[in-house]
ZAMARGU-4260 file (C-alpha; in steps of 0.2 Angstrom, whole numbers, plus 5000, padded with zeros to 4 digits):
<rodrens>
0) 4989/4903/4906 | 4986/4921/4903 | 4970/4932/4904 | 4968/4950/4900 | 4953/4960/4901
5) 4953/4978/4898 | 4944/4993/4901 | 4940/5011/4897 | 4933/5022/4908 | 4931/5043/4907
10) 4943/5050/4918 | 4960/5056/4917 | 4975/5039/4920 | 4980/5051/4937 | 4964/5052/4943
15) 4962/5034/4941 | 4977/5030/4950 | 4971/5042/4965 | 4956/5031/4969 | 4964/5014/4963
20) 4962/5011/4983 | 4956/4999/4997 | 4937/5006/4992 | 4940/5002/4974 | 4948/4983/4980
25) 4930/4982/4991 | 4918/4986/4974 | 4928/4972/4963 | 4923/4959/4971 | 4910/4949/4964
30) 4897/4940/4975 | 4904/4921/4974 | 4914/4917/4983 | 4913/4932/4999 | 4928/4940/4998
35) 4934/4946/5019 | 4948/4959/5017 | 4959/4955/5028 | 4976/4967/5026 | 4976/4979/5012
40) 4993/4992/5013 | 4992/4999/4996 | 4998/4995/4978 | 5017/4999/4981 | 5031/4988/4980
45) 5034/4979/4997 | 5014/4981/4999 | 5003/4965/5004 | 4985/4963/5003 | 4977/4947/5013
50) 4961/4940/5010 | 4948/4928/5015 | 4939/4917/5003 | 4923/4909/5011 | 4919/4896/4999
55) 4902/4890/5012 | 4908/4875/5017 | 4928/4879/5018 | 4938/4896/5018 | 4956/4898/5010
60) 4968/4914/5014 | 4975/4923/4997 | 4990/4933/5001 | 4998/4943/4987 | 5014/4955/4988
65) 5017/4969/4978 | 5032/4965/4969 | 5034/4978/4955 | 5026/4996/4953 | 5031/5010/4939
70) 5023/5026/4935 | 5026/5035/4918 | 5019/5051/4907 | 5010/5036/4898 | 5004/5023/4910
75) 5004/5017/4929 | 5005/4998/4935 | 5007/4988/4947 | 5011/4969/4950 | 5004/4957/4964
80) 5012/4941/4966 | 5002/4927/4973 | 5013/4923/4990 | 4999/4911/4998 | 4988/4903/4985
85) 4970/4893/4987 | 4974/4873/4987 | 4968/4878/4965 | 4982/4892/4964 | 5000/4883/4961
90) 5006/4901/4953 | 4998/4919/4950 | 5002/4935/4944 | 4992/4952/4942 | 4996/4967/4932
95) 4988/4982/4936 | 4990/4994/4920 | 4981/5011/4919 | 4983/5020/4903 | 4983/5036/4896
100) 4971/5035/4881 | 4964/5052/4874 | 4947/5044/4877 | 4951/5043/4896 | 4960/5028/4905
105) 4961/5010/4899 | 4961/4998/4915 | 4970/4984/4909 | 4969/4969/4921 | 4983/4955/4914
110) 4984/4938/4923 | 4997/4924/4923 | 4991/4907/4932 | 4993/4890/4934 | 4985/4878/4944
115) 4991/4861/4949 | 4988/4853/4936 | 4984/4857/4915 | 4966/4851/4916 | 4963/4862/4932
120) 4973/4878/4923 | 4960/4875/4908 | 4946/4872/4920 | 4950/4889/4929 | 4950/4899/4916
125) 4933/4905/4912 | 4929/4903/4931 | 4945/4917/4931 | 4937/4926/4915 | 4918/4928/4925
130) 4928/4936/4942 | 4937/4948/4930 | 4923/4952/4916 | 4913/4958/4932 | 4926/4972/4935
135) 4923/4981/4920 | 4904/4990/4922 | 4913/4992/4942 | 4926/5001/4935 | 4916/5010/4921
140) 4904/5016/4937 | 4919/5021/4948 | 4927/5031/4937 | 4913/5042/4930
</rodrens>
């Protein structure tokens, strides 16, 4: 299943990239479930970010490698590849795009998922679409 969700936001695609950072990883996380960072080495290839999800009555680790990153006059991404997944996770990949619009930057967030099984890839998607809609007014703060 695929989700995209994108974003523009009033500063420069560089400058973006500058502060695209562990601090930046820290405000995107919505309140449910508590998000515990537990390794965060950047947004290059061969990087990893680890974290903790505390879903109350159980936790589940989420560890992603960064598997692909490219920077041009025209846009900057990065990939994460779900390496350890939550129990509901059989598959994930992120792309980070920042693009150079004359209006700013456009944050582009674009998902591929599955989970294991096609009702539970359905159910998951508006539950995916609510943790990523709640980036956008971050990033529209962030990059002021």
């Amino acid at each position: 299943m695929k989700l995209k969700i994108t974003t523009l936001v009033k500063q420069d695609y560089l400058a973006v990239w500058d502060r695209f950072d562990e601090k930046l990883f820290k405000n995107l996380n919505p309140p449910f479930p508590p998000v515990k960072l537990l390794r965060f080495d950047g947004s290059e290839k061969g990087d990893r970010v680890i974290l903790e999800l505390n879903f109350i009555v159980f936790k589940q680790e989420w560890e992603s490698s960064i598997i692909e990153n490219q920077k041009s006059e025209q846009e900057i991404y990065f990939i994460d590849k779900g390496v350890r997944l939550p129990f509901f996770l059989k598959s994930w990949q992120h792309k980070h795009r920042i693009i150079k619009s004359d209006k700013g930057a456009i944050i582009s967030d674009e998902i591929t998922y599955s989970a294991p099984s096609h009702l539970m890839t359905l159910l998951l998607y508006p539950v995916l679409w609510l943790q990523f809609i709640y980036r956008k007014p971050v990033y529209q703060t962030f990059f002021t």
